[in-house]
N, C-alpha and C positions, 0 to 999 in steps of 0.2 A: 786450497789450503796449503800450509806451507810446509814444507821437509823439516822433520823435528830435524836433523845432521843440520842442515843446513842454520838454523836455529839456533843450534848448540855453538856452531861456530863462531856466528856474529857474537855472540853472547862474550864467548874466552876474547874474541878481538875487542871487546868493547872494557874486557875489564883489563888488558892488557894497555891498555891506552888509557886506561882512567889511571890506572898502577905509575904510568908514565907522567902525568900531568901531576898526578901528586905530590913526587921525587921532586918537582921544582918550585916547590913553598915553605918557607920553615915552620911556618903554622900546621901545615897537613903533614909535615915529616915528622911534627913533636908527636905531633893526634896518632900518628900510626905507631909509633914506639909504645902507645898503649891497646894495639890492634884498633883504633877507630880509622876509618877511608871517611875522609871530606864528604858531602853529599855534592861533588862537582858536577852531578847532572843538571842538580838543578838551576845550575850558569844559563842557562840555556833560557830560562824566564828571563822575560825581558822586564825587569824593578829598576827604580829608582837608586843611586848610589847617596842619594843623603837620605834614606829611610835610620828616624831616630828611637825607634823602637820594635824589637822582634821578639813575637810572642810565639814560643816552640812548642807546639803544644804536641805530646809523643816524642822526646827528646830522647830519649833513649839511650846510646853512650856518645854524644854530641854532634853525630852526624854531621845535623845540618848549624847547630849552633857553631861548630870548628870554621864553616864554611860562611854564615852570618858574622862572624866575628871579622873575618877577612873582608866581603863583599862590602860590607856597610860599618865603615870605620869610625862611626860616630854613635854607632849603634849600640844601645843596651838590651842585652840579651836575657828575657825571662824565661826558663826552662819549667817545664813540666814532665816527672818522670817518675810513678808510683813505684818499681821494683829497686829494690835495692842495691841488689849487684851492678846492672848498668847505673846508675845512680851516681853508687860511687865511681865509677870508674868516669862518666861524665864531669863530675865533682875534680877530678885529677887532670881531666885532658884540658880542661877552662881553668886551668888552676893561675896560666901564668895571666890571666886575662882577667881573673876577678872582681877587680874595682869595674870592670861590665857585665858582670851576668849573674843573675840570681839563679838561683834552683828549688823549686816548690817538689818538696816528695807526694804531689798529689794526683791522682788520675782524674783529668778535667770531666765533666760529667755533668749532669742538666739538675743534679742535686747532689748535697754534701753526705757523708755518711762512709762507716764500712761497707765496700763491696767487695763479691768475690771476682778475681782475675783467673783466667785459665791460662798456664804459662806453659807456653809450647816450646820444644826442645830446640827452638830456632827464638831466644827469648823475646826478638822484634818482631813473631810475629803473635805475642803475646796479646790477650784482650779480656775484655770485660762481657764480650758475648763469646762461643761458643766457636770451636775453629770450624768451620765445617768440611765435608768432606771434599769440596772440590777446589777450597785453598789446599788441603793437602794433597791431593792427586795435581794440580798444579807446582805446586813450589814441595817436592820431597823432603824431609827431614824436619819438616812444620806440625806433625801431630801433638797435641796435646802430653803432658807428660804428670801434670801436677795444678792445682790450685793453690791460689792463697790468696790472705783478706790483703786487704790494700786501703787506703785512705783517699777518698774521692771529695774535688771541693767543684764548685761554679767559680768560674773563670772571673766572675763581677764581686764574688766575694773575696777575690785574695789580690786581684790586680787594681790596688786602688786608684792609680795614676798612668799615664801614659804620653811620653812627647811625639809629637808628629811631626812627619807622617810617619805610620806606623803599619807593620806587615805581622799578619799571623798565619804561622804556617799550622794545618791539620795534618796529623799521621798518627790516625788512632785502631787502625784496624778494627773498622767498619761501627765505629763509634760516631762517626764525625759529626750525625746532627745533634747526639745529645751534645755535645761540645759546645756548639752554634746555639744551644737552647740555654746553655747554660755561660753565654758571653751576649745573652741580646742587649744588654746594656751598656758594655765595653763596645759593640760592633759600630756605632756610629760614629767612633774615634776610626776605628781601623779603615785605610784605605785601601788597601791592597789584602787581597785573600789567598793564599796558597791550599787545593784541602785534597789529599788523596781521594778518587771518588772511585767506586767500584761497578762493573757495566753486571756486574755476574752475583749470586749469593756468595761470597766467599765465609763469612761468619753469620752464624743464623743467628734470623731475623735482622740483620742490619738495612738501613737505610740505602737505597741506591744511587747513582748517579742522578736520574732525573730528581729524585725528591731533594737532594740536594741541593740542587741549582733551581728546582722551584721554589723552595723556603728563602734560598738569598736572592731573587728575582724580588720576594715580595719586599725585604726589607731593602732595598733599593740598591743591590747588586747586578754588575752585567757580568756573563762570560764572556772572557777575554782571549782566552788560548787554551789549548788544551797540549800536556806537554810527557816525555816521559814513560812514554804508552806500555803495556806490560802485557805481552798474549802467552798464553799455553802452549803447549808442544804442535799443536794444532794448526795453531794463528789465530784463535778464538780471543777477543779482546775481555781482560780480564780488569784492568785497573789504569790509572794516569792519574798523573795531576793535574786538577784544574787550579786556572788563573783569574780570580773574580776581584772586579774594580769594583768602585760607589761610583756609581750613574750620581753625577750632579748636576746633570742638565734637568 
């Protein structure tokens, strides 16, 4: 197992160096005058640079859209992001970038309607299922604080076109197969898959890694990488992002 000291330190070194790389882009320098940090980990996937559409789906306050907007310069940016607050503030960091990025205030989901969201006092690690106790005993400051209703749609009903090739990233806080259940008709346009997957229950009842990459096994995805990797004080593997192709062979 690993020295939680030990742990902690890569951790401040790693956001010390991310703090660094960002100072040197005027896109990630505007994005942080609104407190948003680039999602520059995800550099590290190895995508396509003429990818012509990005599907954000758990956008949050633009993360990784700040970061798609840069990588893939040709790229139109669809956002999904039911809480308000980040919302707006997403809404302000893509401001100067507009005429590319739309913003759905909806939380993606395998059907449309009011649901309730559980909004944890860390608002990304906010969800539509339940925080459970060992995302919070992992990541401090992530308990629940509050609920509220939100507007959930299918990904097939609001995205009605797409140029390719085309990348959707997941980060739904342990939402991601209703997401995938509610884009089966969009998914055969997407060729590239980004989906946060979890090794552990972090919000109950969610889907796990394996059943994840069995359900896109069956629609004719491969895993490609696995990236990002996120463990506990422990060294207990808790999350990463998978990287799923369309098998065209």
């Amino acid at each position: 197992m690993r020295h939680p000291q030990r742990l902690a330190s890569r951790e401040r070194i790693r956001k010390l160096r991310k703090a660094v790389r960002l100072a040197k882009v005027q896109r990630f320098r505007r994005a942080l005058r609104h407190g948003v940090a680039a999602a520059i980990e995800h550099d590290e996937i190895p995508l396509p640079t003429d990818i012509r559409t990005v599907i954000d789906v758990g956008s949050h306050r633009g993360q990784f859209a700040v970061l798609a907007l840069s990588r893939f310069p040709s790229a139109r940016v669809l956002c999904f992001e039911p809480l308000e607050d980040p919302r707006s503030t997403l809404s302000e960091v893509v401001a100067a970038d507009r005429d590319r990025v739309e913003v759905f205030p909806y939380a993606a989901a395998a059907s449309g309607g009011s649901q309730t969201m559980e909004v944890s006092r860390a608002d990304d690690s906010s969800s539509l299922r339940p925080i459970g106790p060992r995302h919070v005993a992992a990541f401090p400051g992530t308990d629940p604080e509050a609920t509220t209703s939100v507007q959930a749609a299918r990904i097939d009903e609001v995205v009605e076109s797409v140029d390719l090739p085309c990348l959707m990233k997941i980060d739904v806080q342990g939402c991601e197969l209703e997401v995938l259940q509610g884009a089966e008709q969009l998914l055969p346009k997407v060729e590239h898959l980004v989906v946060e997957c979890s090794f552990t229950e972090l919000y109950l009842g969610q889907a796990l890694a394996g059943e994840v990459v069995a359900y896109l096994h069956e629609r004719g995805y491969r895993l490609t990488g696995i990236y990002d990797l996120k463990r506990d004080r422990l060294g207990f593997c808790l999350q990463a992002d998978f990287l799923f192709q369309r098998h065209l062979g």
